[in-house]
Structures are given as C-alpha cells and as structure tokens.
SERO-4910 file (N, C-alpha, C, O; in steps of 0.05 Angstrom, whole numbers):
BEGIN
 pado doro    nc1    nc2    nc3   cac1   cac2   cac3    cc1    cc2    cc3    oc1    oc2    oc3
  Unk    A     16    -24      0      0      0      0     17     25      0      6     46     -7
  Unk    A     39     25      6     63     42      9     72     57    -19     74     79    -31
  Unk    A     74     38    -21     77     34    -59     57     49    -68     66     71    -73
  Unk    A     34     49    -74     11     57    -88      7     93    -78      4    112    -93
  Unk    A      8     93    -52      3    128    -41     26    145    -52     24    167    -63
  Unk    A     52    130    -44     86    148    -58     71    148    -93     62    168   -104
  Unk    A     72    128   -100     68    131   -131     42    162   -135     48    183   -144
  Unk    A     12    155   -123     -3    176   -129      5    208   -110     -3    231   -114
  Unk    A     23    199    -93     31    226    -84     48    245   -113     46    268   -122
  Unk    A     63    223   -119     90    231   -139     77    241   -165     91    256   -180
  Unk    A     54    234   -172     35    242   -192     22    265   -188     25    287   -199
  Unk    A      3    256   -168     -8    296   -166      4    307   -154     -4    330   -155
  Unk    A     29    305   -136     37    336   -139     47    354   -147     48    375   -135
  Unk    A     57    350   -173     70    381   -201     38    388   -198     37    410   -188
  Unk    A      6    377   -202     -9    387   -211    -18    405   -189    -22    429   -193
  Unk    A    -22    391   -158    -19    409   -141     -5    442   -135    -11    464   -127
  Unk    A     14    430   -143     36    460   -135     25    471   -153      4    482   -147
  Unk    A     31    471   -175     21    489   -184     -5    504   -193     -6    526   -204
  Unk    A    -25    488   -185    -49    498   -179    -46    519   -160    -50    541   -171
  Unk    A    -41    521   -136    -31    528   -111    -17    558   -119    -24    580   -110
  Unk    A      6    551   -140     18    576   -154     15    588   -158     27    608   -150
  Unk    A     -4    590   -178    -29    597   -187    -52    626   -177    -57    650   -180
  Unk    A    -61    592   -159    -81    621   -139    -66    636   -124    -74    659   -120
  Unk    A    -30    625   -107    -32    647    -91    -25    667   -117    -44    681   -122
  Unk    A     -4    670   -134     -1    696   -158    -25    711   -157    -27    733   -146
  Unk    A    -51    696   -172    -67    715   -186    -90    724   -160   -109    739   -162
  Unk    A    -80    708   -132    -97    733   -108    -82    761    -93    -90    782    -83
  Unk    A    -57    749    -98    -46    771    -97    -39    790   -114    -28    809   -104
  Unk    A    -42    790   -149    -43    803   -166    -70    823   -163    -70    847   -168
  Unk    A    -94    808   -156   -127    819   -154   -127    837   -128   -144    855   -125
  Unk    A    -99    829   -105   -116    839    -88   -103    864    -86   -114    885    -80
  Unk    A    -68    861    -92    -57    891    -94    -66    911   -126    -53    931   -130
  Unk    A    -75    908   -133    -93    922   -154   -111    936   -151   -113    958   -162
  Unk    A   -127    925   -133   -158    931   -115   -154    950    -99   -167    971    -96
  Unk    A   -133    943    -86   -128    961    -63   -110    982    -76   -118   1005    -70
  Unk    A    -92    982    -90    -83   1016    -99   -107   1017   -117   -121   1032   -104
  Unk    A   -117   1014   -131   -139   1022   -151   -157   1042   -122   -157   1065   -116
  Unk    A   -172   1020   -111   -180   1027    -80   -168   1058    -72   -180   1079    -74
  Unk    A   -153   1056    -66   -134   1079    -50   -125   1111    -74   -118   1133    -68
  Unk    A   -129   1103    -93   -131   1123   -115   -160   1132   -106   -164   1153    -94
  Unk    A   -181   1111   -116   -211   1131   -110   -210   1150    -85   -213   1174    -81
  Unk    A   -204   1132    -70   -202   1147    -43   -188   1175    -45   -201   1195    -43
  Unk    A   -168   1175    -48   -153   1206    -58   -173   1226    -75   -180   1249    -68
  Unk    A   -181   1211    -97   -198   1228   -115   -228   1238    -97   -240   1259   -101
  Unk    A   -234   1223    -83   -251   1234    -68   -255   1246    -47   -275   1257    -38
  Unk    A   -220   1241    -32   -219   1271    -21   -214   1297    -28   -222   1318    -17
  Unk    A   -195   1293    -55   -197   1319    -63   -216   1335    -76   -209   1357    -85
  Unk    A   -243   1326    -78   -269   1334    -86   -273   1339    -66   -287   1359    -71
  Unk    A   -272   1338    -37   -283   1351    -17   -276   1370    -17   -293   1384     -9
  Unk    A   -256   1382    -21   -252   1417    -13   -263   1439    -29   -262   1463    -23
  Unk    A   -276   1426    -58   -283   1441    -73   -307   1454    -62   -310   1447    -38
  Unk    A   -322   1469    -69   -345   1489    -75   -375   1471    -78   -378   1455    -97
  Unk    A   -392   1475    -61   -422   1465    -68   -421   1462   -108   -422   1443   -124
  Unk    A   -420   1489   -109   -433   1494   -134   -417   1484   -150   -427   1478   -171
  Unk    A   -394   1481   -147   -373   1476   -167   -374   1436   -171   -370   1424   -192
  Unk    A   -380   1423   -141   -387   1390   -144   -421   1391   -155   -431   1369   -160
  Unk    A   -437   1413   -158   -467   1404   -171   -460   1406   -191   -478   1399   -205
  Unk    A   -437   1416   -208   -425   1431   -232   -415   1398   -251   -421   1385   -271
  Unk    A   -399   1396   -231   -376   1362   -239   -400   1340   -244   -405   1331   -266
  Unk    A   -417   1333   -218   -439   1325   -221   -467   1323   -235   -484   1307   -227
  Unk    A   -472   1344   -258   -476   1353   -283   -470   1338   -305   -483   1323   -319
  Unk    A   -442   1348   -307   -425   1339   -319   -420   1308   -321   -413   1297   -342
  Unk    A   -423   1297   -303   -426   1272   -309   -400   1260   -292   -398   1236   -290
  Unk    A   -382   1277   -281   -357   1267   -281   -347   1245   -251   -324   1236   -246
  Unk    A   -372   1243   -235   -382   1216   -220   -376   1190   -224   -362   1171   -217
  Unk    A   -399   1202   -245   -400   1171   -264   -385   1158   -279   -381   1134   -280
  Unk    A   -375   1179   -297   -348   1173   -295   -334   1166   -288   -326   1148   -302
  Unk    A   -320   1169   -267   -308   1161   -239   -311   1135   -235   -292   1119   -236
  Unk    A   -338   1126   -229   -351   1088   -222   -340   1081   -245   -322   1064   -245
  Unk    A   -353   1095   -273   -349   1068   -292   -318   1069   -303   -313   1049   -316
  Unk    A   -302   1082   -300   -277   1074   -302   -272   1062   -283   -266   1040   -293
  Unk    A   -270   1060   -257   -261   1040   -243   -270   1018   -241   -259    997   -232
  Unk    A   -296   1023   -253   -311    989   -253   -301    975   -280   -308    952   -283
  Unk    A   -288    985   -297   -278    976   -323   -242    962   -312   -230    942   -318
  Unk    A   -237    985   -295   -209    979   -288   -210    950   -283   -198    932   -295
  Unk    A   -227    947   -260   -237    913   -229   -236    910   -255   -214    907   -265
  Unk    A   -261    909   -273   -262    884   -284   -238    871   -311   -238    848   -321
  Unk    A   -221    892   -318   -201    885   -327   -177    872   -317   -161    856   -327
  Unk    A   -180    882   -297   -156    862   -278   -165    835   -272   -150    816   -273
  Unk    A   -204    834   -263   -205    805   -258   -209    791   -281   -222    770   -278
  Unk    A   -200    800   -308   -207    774   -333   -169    776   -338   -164    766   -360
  Unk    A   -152    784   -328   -126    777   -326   -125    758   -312   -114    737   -319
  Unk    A   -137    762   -283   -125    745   -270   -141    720   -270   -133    700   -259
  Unk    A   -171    723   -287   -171    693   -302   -160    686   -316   -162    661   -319
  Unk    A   -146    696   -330   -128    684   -358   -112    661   -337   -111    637   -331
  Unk    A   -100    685   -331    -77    665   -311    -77    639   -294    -59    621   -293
  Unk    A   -111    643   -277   -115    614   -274   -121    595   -303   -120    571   -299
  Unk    A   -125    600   -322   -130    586   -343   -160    576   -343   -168    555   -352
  Unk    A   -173    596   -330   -208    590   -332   -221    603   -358   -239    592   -371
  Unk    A   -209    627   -366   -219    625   -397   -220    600   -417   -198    590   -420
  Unk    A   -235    591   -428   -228    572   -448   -234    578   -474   -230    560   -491
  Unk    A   -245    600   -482   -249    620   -508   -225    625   -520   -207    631   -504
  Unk    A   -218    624   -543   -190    636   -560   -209    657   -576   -233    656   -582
  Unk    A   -191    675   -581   -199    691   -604   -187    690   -622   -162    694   -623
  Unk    A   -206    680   -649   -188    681   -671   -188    702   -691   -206    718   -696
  Unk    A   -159    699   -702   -148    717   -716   -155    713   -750   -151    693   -764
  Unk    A   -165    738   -758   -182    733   -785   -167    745   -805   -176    744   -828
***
C-alpha cells in the first residue's frame, strides 16, 4: 500500500503546486490592484471635498461621478479577466481573421 500512495503522491503533486501557484499569484495580483486602484478613488474623493457646493453640482452635471464608477468598474473588471487568464479558466481563444 506504500507503494501505491508514494506513486499517487508523486503524480499529483506538479499538478498540485502548481495549482496552488497559481491562486496564490493571481490573489495577490487581484488583491494589490484593488487596493491601490482602491486607494486612488479614495484620494480622488478627497480631493473633491474641498471644492465648492456649486462647483461638485457643476462636476456632477457633468457627469464626471460617473465617470469616476465606470472607469473603475472597467479597471476591477479588467484586472479580474487577467487574473482569469492566468488561472486558465478562460477557455475561449480569439481568432485571428
């Protein structure tokens, strides 16, 4: 029986490790991303506080909020289809025409 567990140990584990490799890279790729991405909004939204009522109903008009979300929500979600690539959970290719 000795025999049989060394043998299936000796087999899955390249697949292990590197599974393992894997996620820790691409959680720590997602999560320092998040967090300076994170820590940027934060800046940007303090420095909108010192402005003028009239001058944030002005930006806010303007659209430049929303802006704000949907670029960063474009950012997240570009980082998290990297860091699916990387686990190799995409299984889509795009082909070249």
């Amino acid at each position: 029986m000795d025999g049989l567990a060394k043998w299936l140990s000796d087999i899955s584990w390249p697949i292990v490790s590197r599974v393992l490799a894997a996620l820790g890279v691409g959680t720590v790729t997602y999560t320092g991303v998040t967090e300076g991405l994170n820590n940027v909004l934060g800046s940007a939204k303090a420095a909108t506080q010192g402005i003028l009522p009239v001058a944030a109903q002005l930006a806010a008009r303007a659209g430049f909020f929303d802006y704000m979300s949907i670029t960063s929500g474009g950012l997240v979600a570009g980082i998290s289809w990297l860091v699916l690539k990387h686990f190799a959970l995409q299984t889509g290719t795009a082909s070249n025409p």
